[in-house]
Structures are given as structure tokens and as C-alpha cells.
N, C-alpha and C positions, 0 to 999 in steps of 0.2 A: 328707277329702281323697281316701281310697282310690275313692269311690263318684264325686266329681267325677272321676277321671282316667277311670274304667272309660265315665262319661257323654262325654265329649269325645270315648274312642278312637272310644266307639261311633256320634259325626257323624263322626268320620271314613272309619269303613271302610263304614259302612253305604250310603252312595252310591255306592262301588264294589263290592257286594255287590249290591246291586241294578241297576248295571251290568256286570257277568259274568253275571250270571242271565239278563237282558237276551240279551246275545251267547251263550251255550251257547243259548237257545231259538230265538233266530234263525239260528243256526248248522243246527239240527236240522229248521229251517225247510224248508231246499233237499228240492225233491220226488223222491222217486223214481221209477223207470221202468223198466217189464219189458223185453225181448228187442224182442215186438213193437213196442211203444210206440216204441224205441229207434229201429226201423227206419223205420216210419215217418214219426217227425221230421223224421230224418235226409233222408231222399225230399221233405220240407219245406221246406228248408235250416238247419236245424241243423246245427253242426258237431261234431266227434267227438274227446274232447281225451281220449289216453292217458297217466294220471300215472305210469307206471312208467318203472323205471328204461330208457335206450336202446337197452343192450344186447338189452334182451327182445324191445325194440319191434323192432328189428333182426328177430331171427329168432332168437336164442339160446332154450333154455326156461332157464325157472327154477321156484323151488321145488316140483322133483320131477316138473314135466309133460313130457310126452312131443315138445308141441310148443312151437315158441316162435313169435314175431309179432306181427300186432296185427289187431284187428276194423277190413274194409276201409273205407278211407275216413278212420281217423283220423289225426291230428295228435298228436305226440310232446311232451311236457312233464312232465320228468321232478318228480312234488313236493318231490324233495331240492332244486331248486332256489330255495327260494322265500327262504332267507336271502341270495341275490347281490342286485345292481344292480338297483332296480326299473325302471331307466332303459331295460337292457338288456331285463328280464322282459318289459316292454313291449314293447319290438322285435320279439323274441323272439313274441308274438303276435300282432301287426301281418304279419309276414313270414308266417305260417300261417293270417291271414285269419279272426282268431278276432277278434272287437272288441265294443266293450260293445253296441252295434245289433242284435249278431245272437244266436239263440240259442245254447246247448253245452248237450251232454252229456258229462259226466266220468267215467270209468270209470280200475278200477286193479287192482294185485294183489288186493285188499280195497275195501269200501264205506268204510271209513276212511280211505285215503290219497285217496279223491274227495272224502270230505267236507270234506276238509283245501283242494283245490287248489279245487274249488268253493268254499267258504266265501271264500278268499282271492281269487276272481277278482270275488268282491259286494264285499270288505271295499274292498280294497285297490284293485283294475281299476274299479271304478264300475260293472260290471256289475247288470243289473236280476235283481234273486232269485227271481223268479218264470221266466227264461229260464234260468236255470242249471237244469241237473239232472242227475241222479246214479243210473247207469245200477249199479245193488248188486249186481249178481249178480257183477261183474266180467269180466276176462278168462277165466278159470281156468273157472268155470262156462258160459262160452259157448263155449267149446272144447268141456267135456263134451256138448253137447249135438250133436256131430259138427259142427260148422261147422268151415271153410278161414280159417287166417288168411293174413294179406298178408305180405310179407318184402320184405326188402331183397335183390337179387338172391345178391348177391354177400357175403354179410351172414359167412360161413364163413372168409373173408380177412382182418373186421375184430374179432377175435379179445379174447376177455374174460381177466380177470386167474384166472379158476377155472377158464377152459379151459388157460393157459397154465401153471399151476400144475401140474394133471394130469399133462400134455405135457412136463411139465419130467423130469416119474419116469419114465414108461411110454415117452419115447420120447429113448435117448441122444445117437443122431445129432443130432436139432434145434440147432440152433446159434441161439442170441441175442446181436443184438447193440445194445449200448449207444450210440446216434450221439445225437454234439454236435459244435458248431466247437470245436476247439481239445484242449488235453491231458487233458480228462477231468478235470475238478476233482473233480465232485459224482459219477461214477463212482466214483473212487478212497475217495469217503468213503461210498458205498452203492448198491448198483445189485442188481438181482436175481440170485440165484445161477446161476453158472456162466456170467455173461454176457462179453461182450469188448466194448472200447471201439472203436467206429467215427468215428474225427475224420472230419467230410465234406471237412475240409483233403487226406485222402488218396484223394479221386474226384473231386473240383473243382481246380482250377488257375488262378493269377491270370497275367494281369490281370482277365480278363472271365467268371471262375468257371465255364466251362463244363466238362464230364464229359470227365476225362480219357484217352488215347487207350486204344485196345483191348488192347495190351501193357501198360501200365502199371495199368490194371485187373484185369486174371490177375494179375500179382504179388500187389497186395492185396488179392486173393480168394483167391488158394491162401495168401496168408500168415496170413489168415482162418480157413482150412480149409474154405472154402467152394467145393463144386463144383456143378455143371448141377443135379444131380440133392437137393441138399443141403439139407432141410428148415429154411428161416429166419424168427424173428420176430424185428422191428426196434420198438425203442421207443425214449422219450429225455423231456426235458420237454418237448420242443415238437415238436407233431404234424408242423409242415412239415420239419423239418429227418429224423425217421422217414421221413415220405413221400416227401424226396428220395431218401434210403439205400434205400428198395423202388425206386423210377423206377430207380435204375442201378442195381441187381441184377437189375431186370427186365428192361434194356436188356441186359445182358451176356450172360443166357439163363438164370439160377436160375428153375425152375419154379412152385416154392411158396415164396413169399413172403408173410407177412402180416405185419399190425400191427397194435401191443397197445392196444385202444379207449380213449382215454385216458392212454395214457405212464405213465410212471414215478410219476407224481400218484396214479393209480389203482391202482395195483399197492401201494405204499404205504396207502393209506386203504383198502384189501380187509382189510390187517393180516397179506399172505404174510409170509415171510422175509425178511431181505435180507442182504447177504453186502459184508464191504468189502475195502479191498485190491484188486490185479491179477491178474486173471486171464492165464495164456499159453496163448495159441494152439498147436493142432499144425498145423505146415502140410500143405498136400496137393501133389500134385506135376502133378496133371494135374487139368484143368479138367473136360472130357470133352465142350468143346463150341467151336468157334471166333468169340469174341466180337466183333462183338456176333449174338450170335442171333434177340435183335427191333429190324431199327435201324429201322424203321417208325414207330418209339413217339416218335422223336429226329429233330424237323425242325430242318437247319439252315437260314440265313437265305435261299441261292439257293433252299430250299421257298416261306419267307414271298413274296420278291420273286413266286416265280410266280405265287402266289394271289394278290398285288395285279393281276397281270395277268392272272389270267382267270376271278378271281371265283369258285373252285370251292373249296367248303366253309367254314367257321367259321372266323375267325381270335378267342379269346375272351380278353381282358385281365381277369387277374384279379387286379385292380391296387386301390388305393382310387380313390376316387371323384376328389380332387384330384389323384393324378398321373394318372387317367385324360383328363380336365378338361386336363391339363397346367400345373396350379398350382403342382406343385411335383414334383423329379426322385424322392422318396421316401429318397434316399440321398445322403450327403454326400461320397460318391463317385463322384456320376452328374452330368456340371455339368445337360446338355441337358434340361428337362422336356416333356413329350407326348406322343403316341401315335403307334404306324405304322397310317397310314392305313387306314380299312375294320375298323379292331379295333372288337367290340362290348362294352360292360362286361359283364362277368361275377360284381362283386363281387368284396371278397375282405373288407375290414374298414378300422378307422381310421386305419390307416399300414401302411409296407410292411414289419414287425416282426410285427403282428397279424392274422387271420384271426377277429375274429369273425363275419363271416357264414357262413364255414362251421366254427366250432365253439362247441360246448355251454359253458354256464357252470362246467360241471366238466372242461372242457377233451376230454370225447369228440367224436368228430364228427355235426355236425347231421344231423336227419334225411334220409332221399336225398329224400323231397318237399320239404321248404324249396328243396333244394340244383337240384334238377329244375326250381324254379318260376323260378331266376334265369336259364335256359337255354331258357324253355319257347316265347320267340316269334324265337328263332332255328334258322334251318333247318341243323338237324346231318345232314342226309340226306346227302351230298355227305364230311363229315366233321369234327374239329373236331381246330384247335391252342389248345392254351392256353400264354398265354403271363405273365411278370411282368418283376421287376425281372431274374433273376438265376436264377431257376429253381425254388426253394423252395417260393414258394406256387403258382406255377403246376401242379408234381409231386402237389401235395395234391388240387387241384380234378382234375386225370387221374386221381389213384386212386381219388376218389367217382366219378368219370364210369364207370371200371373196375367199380366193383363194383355201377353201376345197366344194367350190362351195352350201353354205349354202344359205338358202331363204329367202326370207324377213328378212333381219338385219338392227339392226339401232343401233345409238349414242346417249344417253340420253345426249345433251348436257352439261347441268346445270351438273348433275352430286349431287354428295353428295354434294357441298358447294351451290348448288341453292335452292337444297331441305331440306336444314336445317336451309337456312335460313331464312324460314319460322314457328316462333312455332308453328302453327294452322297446321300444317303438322303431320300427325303421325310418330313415329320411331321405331324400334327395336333393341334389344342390347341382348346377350348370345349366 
């Protein structure tokens, strides 16, 4: 009986033993490619896919180098990502112009984490095995060899959970703060030490959520202990609602302003500390600057009206595609659905809640070339407002615009729910 069970397991396993063997040798299949080789390709049309992490690709360094970045030309694709959404993965490559028709070389901290994202763009993507290839030297070694990498201009603003950890010892003054709508729930039960909660209930004002006036923002800045000169990082679980808390500290006149790549999601899953309970503020007494210091950055709607009339610079909606369309208002607060006239999409994601097209499947922000290519056949020369529902995601798309070092930008405040709610206003809708 013993020898029949051992015969049976052994039609069992053995076809899957003979299929993993199968995949390990076609895994190991994908070719590789030196420097030259690489360059060349690429001069081909090859495309150039970076599976490290985005920070790095940013411009941060990591593991002990000197420099951070990425070799020019490539596309960001982090391989942690490869347990999300295949739906989005997809997108996600489509939007970078990486598709099964064309060739890739994949490159990463190590020839392993390529072989990993190669392997899975044959397995999974339908890609043909013989165009994938897998540039081994990596990152790391093609730095050594004196080469320039590429950065994200502004890449020093959008700040890693190791650099803010640091920063948290070596530098007291820094102030972080913790922004969400409302009393700070998930603050009160964990946030990062020594942070303060930022409800954006006390910078926005209903009915029509726009930044509250220049006196009433001193208050909640020095009640903050936040002054002009006052080193701040803003994070929270959702990137747009940080990026509006930087837009109006940056409208008010705070110099240095950044935010943490990936929020409170990342800061957690790094495995810092975290600290629960409320923190108190000390306040400050004087500002040291008469706010607003950049009101440049904050058009309000007599801005928009003029650009209808005379056509000078960007007006960019960074809306989904159906309230752009005008199929639906996004908000069940907004009756009116449509667009002010002359607005161009800009993207933004599937509803006015979400921003996947401008963020990573682990919730950092997408590379500035995706984010560049959605802007790329509108003429920013003259300037550019972005604009959304209410201000949110609009503040997010100005601060990638900020830190790919773009000119004259601004935030239509009001936003669709100011400008609709006016009928005497004109719309557009298809």
C-alpha cells in the first residue's frame, strides 16, 4: 500500500516538477546586455524600464551611493509592485509606452530584481522573451563607471521616510504635520513622532472650500508654531490632501516646505516608530512675513474669466475624464456637471476621491515623465492654472508641476464648484 501511495504522489508532483524546471530555465532564459549593447538599443527604440524603488529613481541615493537617479531615458517601475492590480500594471505601462510590440531593457539595484520584473513582463504582459532584456550590471555599477544620472528636478522637496527619520533627530526646529479632513482619528491612534494634526477644515472654509483669508491663516500658523522661515514636512494617508496643506503654506510664505513620498502608508511599511496620542503645539507670536507672500501661486476666478478672454496661458483640469466630459458633477455636493470653457484634461484618475494617474500603486507619486507626458502637447510657455473640483487634486498636480521646475503655475481656487455656481457663467460638456 506504502509503495502504491509513494507511485501516485509521484504522478502527481512530477508534472509540476517538470513544470517549475520548465519556468526556472526560461526564467534564466532572458538575455543579457552590457553598457554598450544597452546604449545602443536604446538609439534603436528600445525602451529603458527601472525596477527600483521611486525614490531612488527620483534622485535620492540608496544603498550607500553617493549619487541617486536613474540612467537617462528610463521609465520608473518599481518591482515591489508586481502583487497590485494587474489592470492598473497594465496602465501603468501603457501610460510609459512600454507595450508588448516594442523591445525593454530592465535594469535595477541588482540583476535579480530585473530578472524578477523581466521575467514577469514575458510571463504575465505577453511580452516576446527574446525583446526583453536585462541590462546586469545595474544601476550601481553604471554610476561607478562615471556616468550622469537623470533626476527629478525638484526630487529634494519630495522627501523619503529615511531622510525624514534622520531629520526628525538632527534637526529640532522641523515641524511635521499630520493633515486630514476632520478630528484626526487615525492621528490620535498613530502618526509619526512628534507630529501635530493639520485638519484642512482649519485652511479651507465652506460653502465653496476655498483658502481661508490671510488673517485667519496667521492664527493657524502661529498656533501651529509655524513661521516664514520654519522648516515643514506635511504627510497624512492621502497625497492630495498633504499637497493641499504644502499649496497654502506655500501661498502664505513658509519657505521650505516638503512632503513625505508616499504618506503615512510608507512611513509605516519603512518600520520607523510611531508615537500615539496628541501632541501640543507651542505657538509663535509673530509670523515674520505679511501673508500671503506668494499670492501668484492662487488664481482666483476674475484670473480664470480673463484667460477665457484672451487666451493667454494653460487653463489644465485635473478632473476624471467623465466630469471633464461633463457626465457627472464628481461630488454630491456640486448639482452643475461640466467644464469652463478652453479647459484641457490634464488627468487626474477614476473619480474626484482618486488620483491614479498621478500616483504609484504604493501610493508614492508617479514618475515626473508619466506626469510630463499628460501636459506635453499643451503650450505651458505663456503659463499654467490647474484646476479641479475644490482644490485638492488640483494642489497635487501644481506640486509635480513645482518640482519638474515648471513657470508660472497656479491653483484656480474655487475650482469647478465656484465656477458653476454661478449660471451667468458659461460651461462645456463632450
Amino acid at each position: 500500500m506504502t509503495q502504491w501511495l509513494k507511485y501516485i504522489v509521484l504522478l502527481l508532483v512530477l508534472p509540476l516538477m517538470v513544470s517549475c524546471d520548465k519556468f526556472w530555465n526560461h526564467r534564466l532564459e532572458l538575455r543579457h546586455v552590457n553598457a554598450e549593447e544597452m546604449t545602443t538599443l536604446v538609439e534603436q527604440g528600445y525602451a529603458l524600464l527601472d525596477a527600483r524603488d521611486s525614490n531612488w529613481y527620483n534622485g535620492w541615493p540608496a544603498n550607500g551611493q553617493l549619487k541617486g537617479g536613474h540612467i537617462p531615458g528610463a521609465r520608473n517601475f518599481d518591482v515591489a509592485w508586481l502583487d497590485k492590480n494587474p489592470a492598473l500594471l497594465e496602465e501603468l505601462l501603457t501610460t510609459k509606452k512600454i507595450t508588448p510590440d516594442r523591445g525593454v531593457i530592465v535594469y535595477g539595484k541588482d540583476k535579480q530584481d530585473a530578472q524578477v520584473l523581466g521575467q514577469w513582463l514575458v510571463s504575465d504582459m505577453g511580452f516576446e522573451k527574446e525583446k526583453v532584456l536585462i541590462f546586469e550590471q545595474g544601476f550601481g555599477q553604471w554610476l561607478m563607471k562615471g556616468n550622469e544620472p537623470e533626476k527629478l528636478p525638484g526630487y529634494q522637496r519630495l522627501v523619503t521616510p529615511y531622510w525624514l527619520d534622520a531629520h526628525i533627530k538632527a534637526l529640532p526646529e522641523l515641524k511635521l504635520l499630520d493633515v486630514s479632513w476632520g478630528g484626526g482619528l487615525r492621528y490620535e491612534t498613530g502618526h509619526i513622532p512628534g507630529a501635530l494634526h493639520l485638519d484642512t477644515g482649519s485652511i479651507e472654509s465652506e460653502p465653496l472650500w476655498n483658502i481661508r483669508d490671510p488673517e485667519w491663516l496667521k492664527r493657524e500658523l502661529l498656533r501651529l508654531g509655524v513661521r516664514v522661515n520654519t522648516p515643514v514636512v506635511v504627510y497624512g494617508d492621502d497625497m492630495m490632501a498633504s499637497a493641499r496643506a504644502l499649496f497654502v503654506l506655500k501661498y502664505a510664505g513658509v519657505r521650505d516646505v516638503r512632503l513625505l513620498n508616499g504618506g503615512w502608508k510608507a512611513w509605516v511599511e519603512s518600520g520607523y516608530r510611531i508615537e500615539r496620542g496628541v501632541n501640543e503645539s507651542v505657538a509663535e507670536k509673530d509670523f515674520g512675513a505679511t501673508i500671503p507672500v506668494l499670492p501668484s501661486i492662487l488664481a482666483e476666478t476674475e484670473a480664470v474669466e480673463q484667460f477665457q478672454a484672451e487666451q493667454k496661458g494653460a487653463l489644465i483640469s485635473v478632473r476624471s475624464l467623465a466630469e471633464y466630459k461633463g457626465e457627472t458633477s464628481g461630488y454630491n455636493y456640486i448639482d452643475k456637471a461640466g467644464r469652463i470653457p478652453g479647459a484641457v484634461w490634464g488627468r487626474s484618475g477614476s473619480d474626484a476621491y482618486h488620483m491614479e494617474a498621478y500616483i504609484n500603486p504604493d501610493n508614492t507619486l508617479r514618475e515626473y515623465h508619466d506626469l510630463d507626458s499628460y501636459w506635453q502637447d499643451i503650450d505651458t510657455s505663456n503659463g499654467v492654472t490647474f484646476y479641479c473640483g475644490t482644490g485638492w487634486r488640483a494642489s497635487l498636480a501644481w506640486f509635480a508641476a513645482s518640482l519638474m521646475n515648471y513657470k508660472k503655475i497656479a491653483v484656480y481656487d474655487g475650482g469647478w464648484m465656484e465656477w458653476s455656481s454661478d449660471p451667468s457663467r458659461p460651461t462645456e460638456k463632450g
